[in-house]
N, C-alpha and C positions, 0 to 999 in steps of 0.2 A: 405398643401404642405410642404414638407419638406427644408430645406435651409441651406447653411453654411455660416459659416460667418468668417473673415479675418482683420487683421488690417496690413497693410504694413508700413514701414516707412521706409525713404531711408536719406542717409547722403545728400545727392545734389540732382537735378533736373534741368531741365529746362522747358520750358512750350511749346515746339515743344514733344519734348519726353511726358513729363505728357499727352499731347493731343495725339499721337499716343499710348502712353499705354494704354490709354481709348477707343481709338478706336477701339484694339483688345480686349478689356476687352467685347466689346458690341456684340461680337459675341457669348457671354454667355449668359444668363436669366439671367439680375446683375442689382441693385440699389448699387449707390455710393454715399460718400461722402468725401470733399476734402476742406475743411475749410481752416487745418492747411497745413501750407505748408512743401511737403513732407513726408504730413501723410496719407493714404486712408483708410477706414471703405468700404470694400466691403461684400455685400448679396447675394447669388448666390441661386437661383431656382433650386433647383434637381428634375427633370423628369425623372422617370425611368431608372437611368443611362444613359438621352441623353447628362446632363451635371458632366461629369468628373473632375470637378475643384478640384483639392487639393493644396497641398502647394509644391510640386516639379512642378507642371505646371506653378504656378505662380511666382516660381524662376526663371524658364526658360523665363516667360516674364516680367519680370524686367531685367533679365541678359541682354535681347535682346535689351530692347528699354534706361535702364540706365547703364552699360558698363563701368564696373571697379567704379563700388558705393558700399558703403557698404550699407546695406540694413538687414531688420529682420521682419519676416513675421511671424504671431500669428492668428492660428485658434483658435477661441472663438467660447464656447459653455455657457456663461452664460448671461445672460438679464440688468443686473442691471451698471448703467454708472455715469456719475456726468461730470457737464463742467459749467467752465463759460463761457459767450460772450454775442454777442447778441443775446434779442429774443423778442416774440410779445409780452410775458408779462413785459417788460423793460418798464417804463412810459416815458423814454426820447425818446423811436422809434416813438411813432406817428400814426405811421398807420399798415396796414395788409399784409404788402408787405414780405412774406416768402422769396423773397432770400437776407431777410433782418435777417431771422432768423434762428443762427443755427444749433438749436436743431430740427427743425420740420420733417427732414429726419430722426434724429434719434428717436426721438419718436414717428414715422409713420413702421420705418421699423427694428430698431434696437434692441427696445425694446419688440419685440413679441406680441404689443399691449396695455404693462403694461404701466400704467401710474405713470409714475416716476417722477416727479417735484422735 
């Protein structure tokens, strides 16, 4: 299945808006991720042209729900990523609690599968 992918980053926010942007974000075929703040890594599912997502759509909704922000939106087409933070292989985490880790969105859906460590 084919998919695009997206990094937005916006100068401000708030978490009323972050949460309403996501909400219309879900009327897409999308996996997110939203770690750093005022940063998103969106996936987007293309279905036979059911999903339209480019990057003039998604100006349009950021313009709507964050409103005089500067903002810079980057379609990615290539696999390969690098982060630190937390994650499950970290020996101070302790246990297997994923929204404790993360990387595991991104190397479940960002990486195409590869395994990047």
């Amino acid at each position: 299945m084919e998919s695009k992918k997206f990094i937005i980053s916006l100068y401000s926010s708030d978490k009323k808006s972050s949460k309403d942007f996501l909400n219309k974000l879900m009327n897409y075929h999308m996996s997110w991720w939203h770690w750093l703040p005022n940063t998103w890594l969106l996936k987007f599912q293309i279905n036979d042209n059911e999903n339209n997502i480019n990057i003039d759509v998604l100006s349009e909704l950021v313009k709507e729900h964050f409103p005089n922000t500067i903002f810079i939106i980057n379609e990615v087409d290539i696999n390969a990523w690098l982060g630190y933070g937390p994650n499950l292989n970290a020996a101070s985490l302790g246990d297997e609690d994923t929204t404790k880790d993360m990387f595991s969105w991104l190397h479940k859906n960002w990486s195409d599968n590869l395994d990047i460590s």
